[in-house]
BAVONU-122311 format. One record per residue: residue number from 1; y, x, z of N, C-alpha, C in turn. Coordinates in steps of 0.1 Angstrom, whole numbers, plus 5000, padded with zeros to 4 digits. Atoms other than C-alpha are relative to their C-alpha. Example, Ala and Ser with C-alpha at 12.3 -4.5 7.8 and 13.67 -1.06 7.14 Angstrom:
<atoms>
ATOM|pos|n.Y|n.X|n.Z|ca.Y|ca.X|ca.Z|c.Y|c.X|c.Z
ATOM|1|4988|5009|5000|4955|5123|5078|5012|5009|5000 $
ATOM|2|4989|4991|5000|4989|5137|5071|5011|4992|5008 $
</atoms>
This chain:
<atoms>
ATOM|pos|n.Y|n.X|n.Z|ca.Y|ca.X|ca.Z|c.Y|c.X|c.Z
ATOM|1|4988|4994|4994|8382|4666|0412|4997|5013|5007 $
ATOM|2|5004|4986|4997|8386|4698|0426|5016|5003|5012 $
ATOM|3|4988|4997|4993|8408|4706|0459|4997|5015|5003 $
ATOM|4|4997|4990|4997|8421|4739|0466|5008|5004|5010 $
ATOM|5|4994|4999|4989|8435|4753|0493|4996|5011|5011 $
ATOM|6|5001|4989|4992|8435|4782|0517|5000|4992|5018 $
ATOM|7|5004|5011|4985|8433|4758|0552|4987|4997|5000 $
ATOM|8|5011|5003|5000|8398|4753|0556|4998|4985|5002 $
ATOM|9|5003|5015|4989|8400|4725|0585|5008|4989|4989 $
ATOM|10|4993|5010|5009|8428|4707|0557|4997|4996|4987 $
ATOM|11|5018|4995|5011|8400|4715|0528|4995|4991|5003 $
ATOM|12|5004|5006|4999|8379|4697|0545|5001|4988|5005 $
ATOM|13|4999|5015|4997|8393|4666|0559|5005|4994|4986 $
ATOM|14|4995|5006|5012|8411|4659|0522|4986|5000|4992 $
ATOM|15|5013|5002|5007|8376|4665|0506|4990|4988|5005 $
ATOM|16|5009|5009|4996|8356|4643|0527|5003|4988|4999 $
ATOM|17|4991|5013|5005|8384|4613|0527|4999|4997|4987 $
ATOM|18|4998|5004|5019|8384|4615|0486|4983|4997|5000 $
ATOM|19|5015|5004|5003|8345|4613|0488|4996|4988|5007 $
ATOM|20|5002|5013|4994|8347|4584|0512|5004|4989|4989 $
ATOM|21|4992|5011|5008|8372|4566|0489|4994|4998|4982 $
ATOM|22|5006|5007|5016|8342|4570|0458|5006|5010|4991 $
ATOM|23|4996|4992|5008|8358|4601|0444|4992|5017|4994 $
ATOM|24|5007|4992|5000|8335|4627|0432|5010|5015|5004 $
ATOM|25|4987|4991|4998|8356|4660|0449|4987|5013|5000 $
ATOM|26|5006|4987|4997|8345|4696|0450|5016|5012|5004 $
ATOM|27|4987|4988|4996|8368|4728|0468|4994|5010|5000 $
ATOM|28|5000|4987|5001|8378|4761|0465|5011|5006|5017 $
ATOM|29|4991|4997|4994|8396|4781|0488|5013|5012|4994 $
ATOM|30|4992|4993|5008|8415|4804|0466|4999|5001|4984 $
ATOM|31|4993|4998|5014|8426|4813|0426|4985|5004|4995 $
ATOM|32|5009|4996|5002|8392|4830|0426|4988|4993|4996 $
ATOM|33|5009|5011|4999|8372|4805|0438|5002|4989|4990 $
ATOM|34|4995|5013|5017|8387|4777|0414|4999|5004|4991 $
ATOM|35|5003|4997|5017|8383|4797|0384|4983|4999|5002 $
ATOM|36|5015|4999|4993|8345|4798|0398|4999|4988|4992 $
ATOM|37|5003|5010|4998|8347|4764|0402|5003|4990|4984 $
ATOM|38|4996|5005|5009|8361|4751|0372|4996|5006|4987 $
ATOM|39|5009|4991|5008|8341|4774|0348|4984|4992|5002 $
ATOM|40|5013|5009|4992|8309|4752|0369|4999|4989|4992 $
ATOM|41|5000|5013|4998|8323|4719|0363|5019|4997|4995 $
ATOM|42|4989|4999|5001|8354|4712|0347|5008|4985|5000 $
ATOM|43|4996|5011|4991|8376|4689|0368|5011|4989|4990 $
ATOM|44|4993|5006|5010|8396|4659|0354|5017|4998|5010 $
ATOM|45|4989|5000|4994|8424|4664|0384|5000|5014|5013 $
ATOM|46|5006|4992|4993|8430|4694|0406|5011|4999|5007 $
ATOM|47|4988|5002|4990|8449|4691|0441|5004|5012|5005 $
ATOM|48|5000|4986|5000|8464|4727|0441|5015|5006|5011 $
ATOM|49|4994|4991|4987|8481|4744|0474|5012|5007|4994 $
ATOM|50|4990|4991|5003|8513|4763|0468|4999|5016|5003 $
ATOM|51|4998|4983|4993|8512|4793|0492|4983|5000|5005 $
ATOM|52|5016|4996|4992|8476|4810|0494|5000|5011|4995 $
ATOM|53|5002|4985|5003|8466|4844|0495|4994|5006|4988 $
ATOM|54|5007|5000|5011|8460|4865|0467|5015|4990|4990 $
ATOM|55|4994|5008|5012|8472|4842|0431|5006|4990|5006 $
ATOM|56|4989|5009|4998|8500|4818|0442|4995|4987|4993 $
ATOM|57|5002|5008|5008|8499|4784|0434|5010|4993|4984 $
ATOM|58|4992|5005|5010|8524|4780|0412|4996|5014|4989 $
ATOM|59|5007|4995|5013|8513|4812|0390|4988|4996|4997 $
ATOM|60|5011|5011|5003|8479|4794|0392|5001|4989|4991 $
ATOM|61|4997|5009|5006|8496|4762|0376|5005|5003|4989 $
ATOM|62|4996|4995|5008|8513|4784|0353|4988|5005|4990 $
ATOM|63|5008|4994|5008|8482|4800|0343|4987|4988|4996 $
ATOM|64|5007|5012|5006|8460|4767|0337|5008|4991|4995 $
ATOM|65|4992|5008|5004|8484|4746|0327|5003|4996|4987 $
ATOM|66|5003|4999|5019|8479|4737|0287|4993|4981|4996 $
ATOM|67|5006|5011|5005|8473|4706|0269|4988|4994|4999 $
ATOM|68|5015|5007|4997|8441|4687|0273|4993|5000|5013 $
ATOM|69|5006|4992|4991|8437|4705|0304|5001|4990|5017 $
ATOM|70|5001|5014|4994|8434|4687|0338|5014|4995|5011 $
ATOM|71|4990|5010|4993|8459|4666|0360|5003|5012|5013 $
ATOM|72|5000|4992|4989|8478|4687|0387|5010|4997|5011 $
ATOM|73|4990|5006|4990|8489|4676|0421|5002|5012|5011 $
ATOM|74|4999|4990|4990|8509|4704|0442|5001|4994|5016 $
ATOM|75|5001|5001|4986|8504|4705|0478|5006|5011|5006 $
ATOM|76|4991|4993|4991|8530|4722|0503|5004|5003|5009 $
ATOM|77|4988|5002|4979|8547|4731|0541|5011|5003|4990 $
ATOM|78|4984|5000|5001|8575|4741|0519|5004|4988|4988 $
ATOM|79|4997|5013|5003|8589|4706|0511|5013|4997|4993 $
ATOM|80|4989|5000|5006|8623|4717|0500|5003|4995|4989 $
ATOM|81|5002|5010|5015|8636|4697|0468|5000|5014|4997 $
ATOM|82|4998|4988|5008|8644|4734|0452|4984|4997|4996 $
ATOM|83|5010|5000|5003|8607|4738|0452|4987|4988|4994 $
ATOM|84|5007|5010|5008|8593|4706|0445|5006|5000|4986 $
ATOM|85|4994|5006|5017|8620|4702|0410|4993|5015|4994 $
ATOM|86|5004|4984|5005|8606|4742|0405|4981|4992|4995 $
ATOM|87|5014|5002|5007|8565|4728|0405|5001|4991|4993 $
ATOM|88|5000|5009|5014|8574|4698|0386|5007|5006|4987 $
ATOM|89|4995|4996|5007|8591|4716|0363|4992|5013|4988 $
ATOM|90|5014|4993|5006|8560|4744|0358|4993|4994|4993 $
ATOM|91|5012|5003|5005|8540|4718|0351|4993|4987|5007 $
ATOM|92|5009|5005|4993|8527|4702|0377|5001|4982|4996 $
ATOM|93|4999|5015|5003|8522|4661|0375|5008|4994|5016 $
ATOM|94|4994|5008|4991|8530|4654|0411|5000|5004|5013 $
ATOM|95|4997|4992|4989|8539|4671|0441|5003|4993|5017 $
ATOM|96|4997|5005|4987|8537|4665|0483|4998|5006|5011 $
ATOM|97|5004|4991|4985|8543|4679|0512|4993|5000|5005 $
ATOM|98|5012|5006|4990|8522|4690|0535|5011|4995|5017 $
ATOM|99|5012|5005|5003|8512|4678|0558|5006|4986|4996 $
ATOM|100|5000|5016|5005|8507|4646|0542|4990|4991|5003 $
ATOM|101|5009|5010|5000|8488|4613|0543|4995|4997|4992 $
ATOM|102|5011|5003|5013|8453|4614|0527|5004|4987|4993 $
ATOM|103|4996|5011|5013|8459|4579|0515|5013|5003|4993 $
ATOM|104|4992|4999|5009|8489|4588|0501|5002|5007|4989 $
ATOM|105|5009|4990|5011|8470|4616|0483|4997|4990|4993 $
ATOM|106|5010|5008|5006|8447|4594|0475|5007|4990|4990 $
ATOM|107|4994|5007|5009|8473|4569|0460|5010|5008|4989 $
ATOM|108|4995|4991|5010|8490|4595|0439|4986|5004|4993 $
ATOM|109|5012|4998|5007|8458|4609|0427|4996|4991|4984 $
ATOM|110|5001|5013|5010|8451|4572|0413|5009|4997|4990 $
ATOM|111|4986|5000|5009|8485|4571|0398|4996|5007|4988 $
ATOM|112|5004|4994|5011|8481|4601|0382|4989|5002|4989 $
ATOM|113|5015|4999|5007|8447|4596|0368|5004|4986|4990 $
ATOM|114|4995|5011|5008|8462|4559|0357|5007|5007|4988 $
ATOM|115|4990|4988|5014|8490|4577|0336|4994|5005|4991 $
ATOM|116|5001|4995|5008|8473|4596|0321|4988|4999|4989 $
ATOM|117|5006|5010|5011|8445|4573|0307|5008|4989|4992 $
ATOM|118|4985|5010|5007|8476|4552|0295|5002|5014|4988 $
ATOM|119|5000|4989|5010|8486|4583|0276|4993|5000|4989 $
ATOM|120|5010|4997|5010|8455|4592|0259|4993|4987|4988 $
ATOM|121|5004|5009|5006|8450|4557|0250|5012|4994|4990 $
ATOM|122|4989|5003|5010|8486|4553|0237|5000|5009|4982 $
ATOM|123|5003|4986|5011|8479|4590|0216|4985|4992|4993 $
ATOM|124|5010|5005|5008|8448|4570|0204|5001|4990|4991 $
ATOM|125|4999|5017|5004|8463|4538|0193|5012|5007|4991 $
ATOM|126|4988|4999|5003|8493|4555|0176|5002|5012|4991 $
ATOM|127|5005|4986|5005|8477|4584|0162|5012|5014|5004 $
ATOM|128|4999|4991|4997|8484|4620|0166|5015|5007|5003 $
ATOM|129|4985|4994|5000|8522|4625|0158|5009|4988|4998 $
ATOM|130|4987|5008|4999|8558|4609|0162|5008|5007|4995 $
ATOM|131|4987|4993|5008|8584|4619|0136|5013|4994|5005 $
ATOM|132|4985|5005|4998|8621|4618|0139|5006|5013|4995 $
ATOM|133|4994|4995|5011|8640|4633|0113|4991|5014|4997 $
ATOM|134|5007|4987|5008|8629|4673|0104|4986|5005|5012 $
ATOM|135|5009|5001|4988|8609|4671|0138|4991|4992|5002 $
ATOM|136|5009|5005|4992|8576|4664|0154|4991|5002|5010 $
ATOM|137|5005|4998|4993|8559|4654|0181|4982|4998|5002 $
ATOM|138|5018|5005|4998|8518|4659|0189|4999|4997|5011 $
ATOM|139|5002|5005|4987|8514|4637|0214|4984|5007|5008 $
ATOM|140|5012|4998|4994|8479|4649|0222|5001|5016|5006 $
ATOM|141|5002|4988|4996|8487|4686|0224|5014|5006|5008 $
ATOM|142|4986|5003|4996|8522|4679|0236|5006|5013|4994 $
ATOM|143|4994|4990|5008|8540|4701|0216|5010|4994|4990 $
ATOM|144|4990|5007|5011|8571|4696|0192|5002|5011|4989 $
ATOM|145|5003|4992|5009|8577|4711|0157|5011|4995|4992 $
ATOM|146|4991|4998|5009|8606|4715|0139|4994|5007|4984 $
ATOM|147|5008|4992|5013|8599|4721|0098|5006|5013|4996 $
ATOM|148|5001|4985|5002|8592|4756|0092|5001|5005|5013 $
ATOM|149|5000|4993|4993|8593|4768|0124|4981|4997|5011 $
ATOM|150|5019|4999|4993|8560|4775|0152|5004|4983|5011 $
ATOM|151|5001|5006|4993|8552|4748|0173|5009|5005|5015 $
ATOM|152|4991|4995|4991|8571|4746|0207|4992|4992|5014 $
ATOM|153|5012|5009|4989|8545|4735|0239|5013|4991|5011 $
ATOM|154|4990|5009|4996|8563|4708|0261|4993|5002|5016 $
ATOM|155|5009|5004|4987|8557|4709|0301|4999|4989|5003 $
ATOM|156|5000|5012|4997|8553|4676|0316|5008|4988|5002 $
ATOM|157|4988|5009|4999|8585|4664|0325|5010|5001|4986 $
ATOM|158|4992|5003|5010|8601|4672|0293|4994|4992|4988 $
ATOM|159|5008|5011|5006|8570|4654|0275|5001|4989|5001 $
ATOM|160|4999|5018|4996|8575|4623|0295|5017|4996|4992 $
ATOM|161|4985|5004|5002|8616|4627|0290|4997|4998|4981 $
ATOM|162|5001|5004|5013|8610|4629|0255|4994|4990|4995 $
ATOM|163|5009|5010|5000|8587|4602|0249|5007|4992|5005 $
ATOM|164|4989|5011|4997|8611|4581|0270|5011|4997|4985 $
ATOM|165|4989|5002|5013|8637|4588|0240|4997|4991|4987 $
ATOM|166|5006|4998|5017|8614|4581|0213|4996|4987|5002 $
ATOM|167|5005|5016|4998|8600|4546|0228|5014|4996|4999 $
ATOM|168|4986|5009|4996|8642|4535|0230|5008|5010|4994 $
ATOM|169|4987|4991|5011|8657|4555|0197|5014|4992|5000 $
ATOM|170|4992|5004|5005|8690|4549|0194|5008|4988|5009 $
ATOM|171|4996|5005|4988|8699|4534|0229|5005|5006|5006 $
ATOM|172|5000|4992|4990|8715|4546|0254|4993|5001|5013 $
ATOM|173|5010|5002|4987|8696|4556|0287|5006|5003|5009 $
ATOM|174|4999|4992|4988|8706|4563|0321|4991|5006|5006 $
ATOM|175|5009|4993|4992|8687|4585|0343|4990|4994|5006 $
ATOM|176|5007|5009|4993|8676|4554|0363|4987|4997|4987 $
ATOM|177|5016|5000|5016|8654|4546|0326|4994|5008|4998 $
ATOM|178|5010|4991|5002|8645|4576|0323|4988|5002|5007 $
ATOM|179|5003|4997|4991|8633|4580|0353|4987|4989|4996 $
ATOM|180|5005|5008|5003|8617|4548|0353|4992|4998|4989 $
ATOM|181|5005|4997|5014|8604|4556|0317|4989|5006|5003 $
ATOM|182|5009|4990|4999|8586|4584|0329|4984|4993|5007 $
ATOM|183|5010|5008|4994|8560|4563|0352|4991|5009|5010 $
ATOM|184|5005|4993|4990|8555|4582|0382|5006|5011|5001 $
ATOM|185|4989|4990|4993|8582|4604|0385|5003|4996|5016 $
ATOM|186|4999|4997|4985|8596|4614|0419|5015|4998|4998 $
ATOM|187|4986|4999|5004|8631|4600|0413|5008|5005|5013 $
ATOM|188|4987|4995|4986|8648|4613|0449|5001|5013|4991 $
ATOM|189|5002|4982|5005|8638|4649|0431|5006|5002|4983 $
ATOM|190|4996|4999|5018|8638|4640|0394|5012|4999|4997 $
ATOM|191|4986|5007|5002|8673|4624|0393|5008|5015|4997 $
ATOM|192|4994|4992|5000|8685|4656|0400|4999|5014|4993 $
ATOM|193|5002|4988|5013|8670|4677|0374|4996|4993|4986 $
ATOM|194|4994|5005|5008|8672|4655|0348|5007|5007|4986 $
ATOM|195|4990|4995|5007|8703|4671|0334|4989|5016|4992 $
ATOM|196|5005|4988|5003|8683|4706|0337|4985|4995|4989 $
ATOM|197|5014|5002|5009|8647|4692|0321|5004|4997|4981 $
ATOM|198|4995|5001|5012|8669|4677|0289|5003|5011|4991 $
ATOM|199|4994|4989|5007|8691|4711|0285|4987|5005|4995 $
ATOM|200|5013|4995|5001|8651|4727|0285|4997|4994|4982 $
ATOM|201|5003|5006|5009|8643|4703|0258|5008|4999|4988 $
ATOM|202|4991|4994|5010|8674|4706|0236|4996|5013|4993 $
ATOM|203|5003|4987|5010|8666|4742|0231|4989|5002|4993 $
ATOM|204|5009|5003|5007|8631|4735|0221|5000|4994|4985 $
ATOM|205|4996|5009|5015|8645|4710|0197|5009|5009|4988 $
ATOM|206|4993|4993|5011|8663|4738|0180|5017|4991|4996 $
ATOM|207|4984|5005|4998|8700|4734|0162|4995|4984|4996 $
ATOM|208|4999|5013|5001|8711|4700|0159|4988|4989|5006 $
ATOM|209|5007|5008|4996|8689|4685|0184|5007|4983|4999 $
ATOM|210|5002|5015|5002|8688|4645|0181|5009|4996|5014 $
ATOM|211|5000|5009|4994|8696|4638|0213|5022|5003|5011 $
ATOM|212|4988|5003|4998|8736|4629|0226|5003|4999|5020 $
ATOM|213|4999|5001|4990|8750|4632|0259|5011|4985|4999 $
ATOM|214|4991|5014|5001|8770|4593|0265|5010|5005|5013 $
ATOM|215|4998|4999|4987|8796|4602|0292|5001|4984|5010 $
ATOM|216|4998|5012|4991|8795|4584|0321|4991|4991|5001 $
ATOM|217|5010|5009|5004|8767|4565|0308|4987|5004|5003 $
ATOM|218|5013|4990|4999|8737|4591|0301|4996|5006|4986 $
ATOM|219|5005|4993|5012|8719|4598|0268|4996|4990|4991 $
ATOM|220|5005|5008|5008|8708|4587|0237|4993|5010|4988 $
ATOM|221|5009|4991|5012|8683|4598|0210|5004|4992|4984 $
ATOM|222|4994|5008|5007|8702|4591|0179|4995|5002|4986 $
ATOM|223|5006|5005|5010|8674|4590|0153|4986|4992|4998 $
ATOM|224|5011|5011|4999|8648|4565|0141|4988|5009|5001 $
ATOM|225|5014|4992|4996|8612|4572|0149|4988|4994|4992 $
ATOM|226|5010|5005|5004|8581|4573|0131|4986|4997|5003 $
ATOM|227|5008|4998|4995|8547|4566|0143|5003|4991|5013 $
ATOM|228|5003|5002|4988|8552|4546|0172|4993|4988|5005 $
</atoms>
């Protein structure tokens, strides 16, 4: 693991708590230092600061942020939903204000590290891709592909939302499923972008995306799936 963070004294009390609780950690204190650091030793989760001098955290999460690449939990004083639905929406896996409660780092962390051996092991068991009609999905590089056109890279939350659709073709969902679907969403936050992460995903999906608005109800993905 790898924390980052421009607070020294907050650096080091989250680094020493994650090495107490059996977690191999290493820190940076800026964009600089972490590319350092991760060029060294390349981390399998990185707890990454929002506001630090220099490279920002969220163009930092923008600029590592890529399939295969490692697990990212934002850390913040500005706690506002705007900004947390803004870094999960970049990218990030899971987002908390500061200040926060190391164990509750610490239990998010685990979370996210759970997830996402679930993932890898689902993309293992299930192989590489999930069809549904002229479309597909590579679960491993998260990306979707309409035939004849380029691949279309998927950020986190529209990977999960999709993947919700594709496990429960031809159902309707509410948000609450979705949500629920996703496995470790932040539904006070998510609920409310939702609507926005779908519209995201539609346009990826090109014309005649698959998936239906139900009013009053929520959504539905209204073709069969292959691969699952």
């Amino acid at each position: 693991m790898l924390v980052v963070d421009d607070d020294n004294d907050l650096r080091t009390l989250i680094t020493d708590f994650l090495r107490q609780n059996g977690l191999s950690v290493e820190s940076a204190e800026d964009a600089v230092a972490m590319d350092a650091a991760i060029a060294a030793k390349r981390p399998d989760l990185i707890v990454l600061d929002l506001m630090m001098p220099g490279e920002d955290g969220l163009s930092v999460l923008r600029r590592i942020r890529k399939p295969g690449g490692p697990a990212i939990i934002m850390l913040s004083a500005m706690g506002e939903d705007t900004d947390r639905i803004i870094g999960l929406e970049v990218g990030a896996d899971d987002y908390l204000p500061k200040p926060c409660n190391p164990r509750e780092l610490l239990a998010r962390i685990r979370a996210v590290l759970r997830r996402k051996a679930e993932e890898a092991g689902a993309a293992n068991g299930s192989g590489q891709q999930r069809r549904f009609g002229a479309w597909a999905l590579d679960v491993v590089q998260r990306e979707v592909r309409r035939a004849g056109t380029a691949p279309a890279p998927l950020t986190d939350a529209e990977f999960r939302v999709l993947v919700a659709f594709l496990d429960r073709p031809q159902r309707v969902l509410t948000r609450d499923q979705i949500i629920e679907a996703g496995k470790g969403l932040d539904s006070d936050v998510y609920d409310r972008a939702i609507d926005v992460t779908i519209s995201r995903l539609r346009k990826k999906l090109g014309p005649d995306d698959p998936i239906r608005t139900v009013r009053n109800e929520g959504y539905m993905f209204t073709l069969k799936v292959e691969g699952e």
